[in-house]
C-alpha positions as CSV (number, residue, x, y, z in Angstrom):
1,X,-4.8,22.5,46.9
2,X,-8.6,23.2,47.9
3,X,-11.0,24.0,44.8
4,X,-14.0,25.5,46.2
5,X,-16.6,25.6,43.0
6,X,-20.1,24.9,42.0
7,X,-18.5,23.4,38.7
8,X,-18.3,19.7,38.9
9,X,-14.4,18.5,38.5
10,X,-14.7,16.7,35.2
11,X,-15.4,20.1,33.9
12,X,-12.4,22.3,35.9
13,X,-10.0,19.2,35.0
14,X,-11.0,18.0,31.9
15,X,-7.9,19.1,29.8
16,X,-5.4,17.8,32.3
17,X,-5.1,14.2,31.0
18,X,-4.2,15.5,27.6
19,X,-1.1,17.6,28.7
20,X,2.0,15.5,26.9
21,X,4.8,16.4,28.6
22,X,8.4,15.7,26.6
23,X,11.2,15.4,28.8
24,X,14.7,14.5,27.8
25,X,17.8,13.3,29.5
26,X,20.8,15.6,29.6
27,X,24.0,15.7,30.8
28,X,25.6,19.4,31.7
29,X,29.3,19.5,33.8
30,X,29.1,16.1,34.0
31,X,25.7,15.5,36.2
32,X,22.7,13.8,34.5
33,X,19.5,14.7,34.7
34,X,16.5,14.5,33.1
35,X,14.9,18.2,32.1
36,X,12.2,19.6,30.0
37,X,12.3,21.9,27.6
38,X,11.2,25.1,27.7
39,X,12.6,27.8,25.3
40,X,15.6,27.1,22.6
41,X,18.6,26.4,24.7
42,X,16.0,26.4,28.1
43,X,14.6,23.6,29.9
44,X,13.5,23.0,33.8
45,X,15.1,20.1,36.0
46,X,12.6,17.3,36.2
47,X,15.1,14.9,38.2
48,X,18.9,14.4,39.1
49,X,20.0,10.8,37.9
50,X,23.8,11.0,40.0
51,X,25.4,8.8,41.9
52,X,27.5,11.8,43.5
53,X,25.1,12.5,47.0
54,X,27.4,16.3,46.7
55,X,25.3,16.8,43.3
56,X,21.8,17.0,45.3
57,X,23.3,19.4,47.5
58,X,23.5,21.5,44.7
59,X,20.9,24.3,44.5
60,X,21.8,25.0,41.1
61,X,20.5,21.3,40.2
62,X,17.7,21.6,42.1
63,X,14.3,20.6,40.5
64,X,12.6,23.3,39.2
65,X,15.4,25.4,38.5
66,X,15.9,26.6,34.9
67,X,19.3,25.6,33.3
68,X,20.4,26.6,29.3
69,X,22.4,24.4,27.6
70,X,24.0,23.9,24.0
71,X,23.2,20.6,22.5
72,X,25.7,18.6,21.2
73,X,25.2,16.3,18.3
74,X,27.2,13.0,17.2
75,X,27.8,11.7,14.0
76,X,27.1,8.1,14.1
77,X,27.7,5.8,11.0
């Protein structure tokens, strides 16, 4: 990306340091990956974390893709 300004670049990039970004790991039909949510139910594939190479192939599970999920919760005690 070229940025053709008179601004200096502290000034155009200032707030991008402060962007927290909270991604989560997730497991939906059986493939792992870690996402970040976007919406209730939403989120955007980040990474795969397979061992299965047939799983990458997938364009479905391709990063940047939008997938919606239900969570599931555990009751541990």
């Amino acid at each position: 990306m070229i940025i053709y300004s008179a601004l200096p670049l502290e000034l155009i990039f200032q707030n991008e340091d402060n962007v927290a970004y909270e991604n989560m790991e997730i497991q939906v039909n059986g493939v792992t990956m870690l996402v970040q949510p976007c919406g209730i139910n939403e989120a955007r594939i980040v990474r795969l974390i397979s061992p299965n190479p047939y799983d990458y192939m997938n364009p479905a599970y391709a990063p940047g893709q939008k997938i919606y999920f239900r969570p599931e919760f555990s009751n541990r005690e």
